[in-house]
N, C-alpha and C positions, 0 to 999 in steps of 0.2 A: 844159334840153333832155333828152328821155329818149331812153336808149340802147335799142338794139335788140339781140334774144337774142343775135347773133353778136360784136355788141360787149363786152357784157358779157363774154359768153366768153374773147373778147382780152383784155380789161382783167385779167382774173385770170391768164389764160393770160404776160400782160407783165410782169405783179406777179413771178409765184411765178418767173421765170427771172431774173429781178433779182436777187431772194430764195436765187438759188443751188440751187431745183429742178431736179431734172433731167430732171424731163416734170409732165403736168398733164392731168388728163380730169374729166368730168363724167357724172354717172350722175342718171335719173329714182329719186326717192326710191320705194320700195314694199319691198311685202314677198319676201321672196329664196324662189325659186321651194322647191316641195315638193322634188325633188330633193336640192339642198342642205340643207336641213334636215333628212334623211332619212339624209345620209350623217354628218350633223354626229351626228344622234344616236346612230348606228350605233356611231360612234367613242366614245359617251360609254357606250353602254351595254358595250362592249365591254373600257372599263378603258382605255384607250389616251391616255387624259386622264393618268394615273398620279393620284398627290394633289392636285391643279392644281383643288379645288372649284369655285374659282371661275369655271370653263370650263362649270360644270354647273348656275348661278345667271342669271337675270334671262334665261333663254332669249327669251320675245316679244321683249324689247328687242333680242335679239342678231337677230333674224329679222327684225325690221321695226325700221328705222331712226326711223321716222316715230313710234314710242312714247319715242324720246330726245328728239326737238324737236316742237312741237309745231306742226303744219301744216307738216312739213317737204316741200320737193318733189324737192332737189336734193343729190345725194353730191358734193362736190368732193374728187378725190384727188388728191395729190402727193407725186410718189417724191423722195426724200432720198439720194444715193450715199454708201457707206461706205467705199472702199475706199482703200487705201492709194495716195501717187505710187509710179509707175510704179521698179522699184529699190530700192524700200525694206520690208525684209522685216519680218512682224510677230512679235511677241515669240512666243515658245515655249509652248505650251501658251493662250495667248488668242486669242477669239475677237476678229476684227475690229471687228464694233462695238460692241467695249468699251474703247478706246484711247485716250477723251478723253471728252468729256462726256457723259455720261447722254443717248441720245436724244429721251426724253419730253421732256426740257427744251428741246433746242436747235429739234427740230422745232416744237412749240408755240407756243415766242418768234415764229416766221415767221406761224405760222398766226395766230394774232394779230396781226400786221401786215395780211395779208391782211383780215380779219376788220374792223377797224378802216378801212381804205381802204372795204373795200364799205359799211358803217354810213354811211360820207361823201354816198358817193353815193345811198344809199339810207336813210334814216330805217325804215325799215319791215323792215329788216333785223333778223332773229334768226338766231342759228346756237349752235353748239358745234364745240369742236375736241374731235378726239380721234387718239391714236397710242399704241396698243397698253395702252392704261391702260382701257377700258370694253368692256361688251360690242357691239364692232362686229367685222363679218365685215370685215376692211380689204381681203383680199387679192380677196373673191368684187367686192368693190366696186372695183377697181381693174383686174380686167377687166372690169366693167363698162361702165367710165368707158373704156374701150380702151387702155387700157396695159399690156396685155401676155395671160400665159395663164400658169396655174398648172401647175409643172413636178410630175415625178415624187415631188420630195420635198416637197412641197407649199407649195414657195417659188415669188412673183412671179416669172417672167422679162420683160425686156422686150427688144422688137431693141433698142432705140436705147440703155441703160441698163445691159445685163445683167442680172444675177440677186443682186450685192450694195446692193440697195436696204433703205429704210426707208421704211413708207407713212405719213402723215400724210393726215387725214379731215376735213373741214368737212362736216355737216349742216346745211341751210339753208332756211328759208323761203321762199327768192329763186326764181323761175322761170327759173333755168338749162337754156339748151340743152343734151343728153346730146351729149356726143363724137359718137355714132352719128348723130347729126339734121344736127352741121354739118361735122363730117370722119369721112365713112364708108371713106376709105381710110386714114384712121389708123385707125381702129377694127378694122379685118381684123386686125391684128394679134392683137388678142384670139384669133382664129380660128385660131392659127400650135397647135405640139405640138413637144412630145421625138421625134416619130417611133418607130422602133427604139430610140435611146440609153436606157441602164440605166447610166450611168456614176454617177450619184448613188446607186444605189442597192450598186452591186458597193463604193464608196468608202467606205461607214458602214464604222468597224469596229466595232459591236456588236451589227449587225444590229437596232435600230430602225425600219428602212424593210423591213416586213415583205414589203410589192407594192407596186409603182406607186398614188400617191395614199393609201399609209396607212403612217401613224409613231406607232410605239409606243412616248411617251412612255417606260412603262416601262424601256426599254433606252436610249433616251438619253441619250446624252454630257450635252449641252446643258440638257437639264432638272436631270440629277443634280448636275451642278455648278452651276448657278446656281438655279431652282426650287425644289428639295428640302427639303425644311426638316427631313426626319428623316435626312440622310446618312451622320451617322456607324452610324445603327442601320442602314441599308441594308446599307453596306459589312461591318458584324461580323455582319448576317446572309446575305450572298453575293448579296440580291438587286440591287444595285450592277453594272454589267455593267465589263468592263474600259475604264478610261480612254484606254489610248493616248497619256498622256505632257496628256492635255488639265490644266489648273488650272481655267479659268473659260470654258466653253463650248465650240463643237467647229464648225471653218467646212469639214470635213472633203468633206462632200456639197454646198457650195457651191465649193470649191475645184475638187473632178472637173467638173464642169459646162463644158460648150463654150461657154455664153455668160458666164462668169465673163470672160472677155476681152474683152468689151463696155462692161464697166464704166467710166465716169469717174471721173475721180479725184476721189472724198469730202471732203467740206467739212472743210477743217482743225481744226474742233473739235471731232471723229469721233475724230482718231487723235494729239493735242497729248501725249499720256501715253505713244507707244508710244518712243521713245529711252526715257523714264526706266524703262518696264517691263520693256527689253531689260535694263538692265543691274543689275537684280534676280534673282539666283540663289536657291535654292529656303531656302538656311541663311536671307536675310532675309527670307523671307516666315514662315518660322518662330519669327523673333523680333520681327518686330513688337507692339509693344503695340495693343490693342485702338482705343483713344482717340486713337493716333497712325493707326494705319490709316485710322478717317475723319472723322480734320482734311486727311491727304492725300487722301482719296478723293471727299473730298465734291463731289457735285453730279456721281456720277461712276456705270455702270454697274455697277461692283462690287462698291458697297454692297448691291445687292438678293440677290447671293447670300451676301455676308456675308466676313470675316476667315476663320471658322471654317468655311465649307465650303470656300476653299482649301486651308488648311493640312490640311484631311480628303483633297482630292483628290490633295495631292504625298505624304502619306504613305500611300494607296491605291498611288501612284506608284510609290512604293520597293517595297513585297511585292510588284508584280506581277513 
């Protein structure tokens, strides 16, 4: 028996809450309006990428979703919550969602789940997952798909979620309903703003969020500490801005946020490392051996910036 567009919708919509998503929209596959790509470039020609090349490679792909799958119709998004229970404070100088496993991973495992269910039902099924690993616009496609509205620092917010999510991507062949076709009062959401607040933006302390809607890489917490792959040369040539006590990222401008309070509480394999991180002082992260660091870290978010641009960032730490 064949399903109809609003079923299907369900059926995914059923899946990814099982799955422990914390919401779920659907966007028509095409190309992301001129605007957006206008401002994408803006930012790239402007240096605000920092060294981050690969922000500057496979652009069509990044602009039309439809050059990654082929005949693709349908953006499936689902938000992932990171955030810690309610009480439990995160370790000193680490970002949030590096406190247990590696995101790409654990989101993916789902999306494949996902992915394999509709294959069931559908032989004719092709897709791709992606989260934050290809050139896909996730967050323009996640309002899209109606979940939510891109705040001042050019993080997702959502009502229902808040603003400590992680987006996971399905591209799909499938002729899925857009959000907008079958709950167009969910979708208003999209249509929501910061209003007046500049709270994310007064909050940076390096000044990265230069205006409303633009972060310059360059002065980035986040990027230097985790991204950077020349940091120590940054730091001996002052172009390093001050850390702020940060080790491995900076949840500084998601923290000020009024809808940081929104947040559900993060899938336990988000934050399974934060006791042991707590009670790491800065002498053992100094003496860690290289080869020990990732046997314990593996399959974990802070292999990507590395042993050594820790230890770069807490003795940045000390001479400020």
């Amino acid at each position: 028996m064949s399903l109809s567009g609003a079923e299907i919708y369900r059926l995914i919509e059923t899946r990814a809450q099982e799955l422990g998503f914390a919401d779920f929209g659907c966007a028509h596959a095409g190309e992301l309006p001129n605007c957006m790509q206008q401002h994408y470039m803006e930012a790239l020609a402007n240096g605000h990428f920092a060294n981050m090349e690969y922000l500057g490679r496979n652009l069509d792909k990044r602009f039309n979703p439809q050059l990654l799958v082929e005949g693709a119709r349908s953006v499936m998004v689902f938000l992932a919550p990171y955030s810690l229970p309610q009480g439990v404070h995160p370790p000193k100088g680490f970002a949030q969602f590096a406190l247990g496993e590696d995101y790409h991973i654990a989101i993916k495992e789902k999306l494949f789940a996902i992915m394999k269910e509709l294959l069931a039902h559908f032989p004719e099924f092709q897709g791709r997952a992606f989260t934050d690993s290809a050139p896909v616009m996730e967050r323009y496609w996640a309002t899209s798909a109606g979940l939510g509205w891109i705040g001042k620092n050019n993080f997702l917010i959502s009502r229902t979620c808040g603003i400590k999510n992680l987006i996971g991507v399905i591209i799909s062949n499938l002729e899925i309903p857009a959000t907008l076709d079958i709950l167009p009062d969910k979708h208003l959401q999209t249509t929501a703003s910061c209003g007046e607040c500049t709270r994310c933006l007064s909050a940076c302390p390096s000044g990265a969020l230069r205006r409303p809607f633009c972060t310059d890489a360059r002065k980035c917490i986040s990027y230097h500490t985790i991204e950077n792959r020349k940091l120590q040369e940054d730091i001996a040539s002052g172009a390093a801005p001050h850390f702020a006590g940060a080790i491995f990222g900076c949840d500084r401008c998601l923290d000020a946020c009024p809808w940081n309070s929104a947040n559900k509480t993060g899938w336990g394999v988000f934050h399974k490392n934060a006791e042991f991180l707590s009670g790491r002082n800065e002498e053992w992260w100094m003496g860690i051996p290289e080869n020990e660091f990732k046997k314990r870290f593996k399959d974990t978010s802070l292999l990507r910036g590395g042993l050594q641009n820790i230890k770069a960032s807490i003795q940045w730490g000390k001479k400020e």
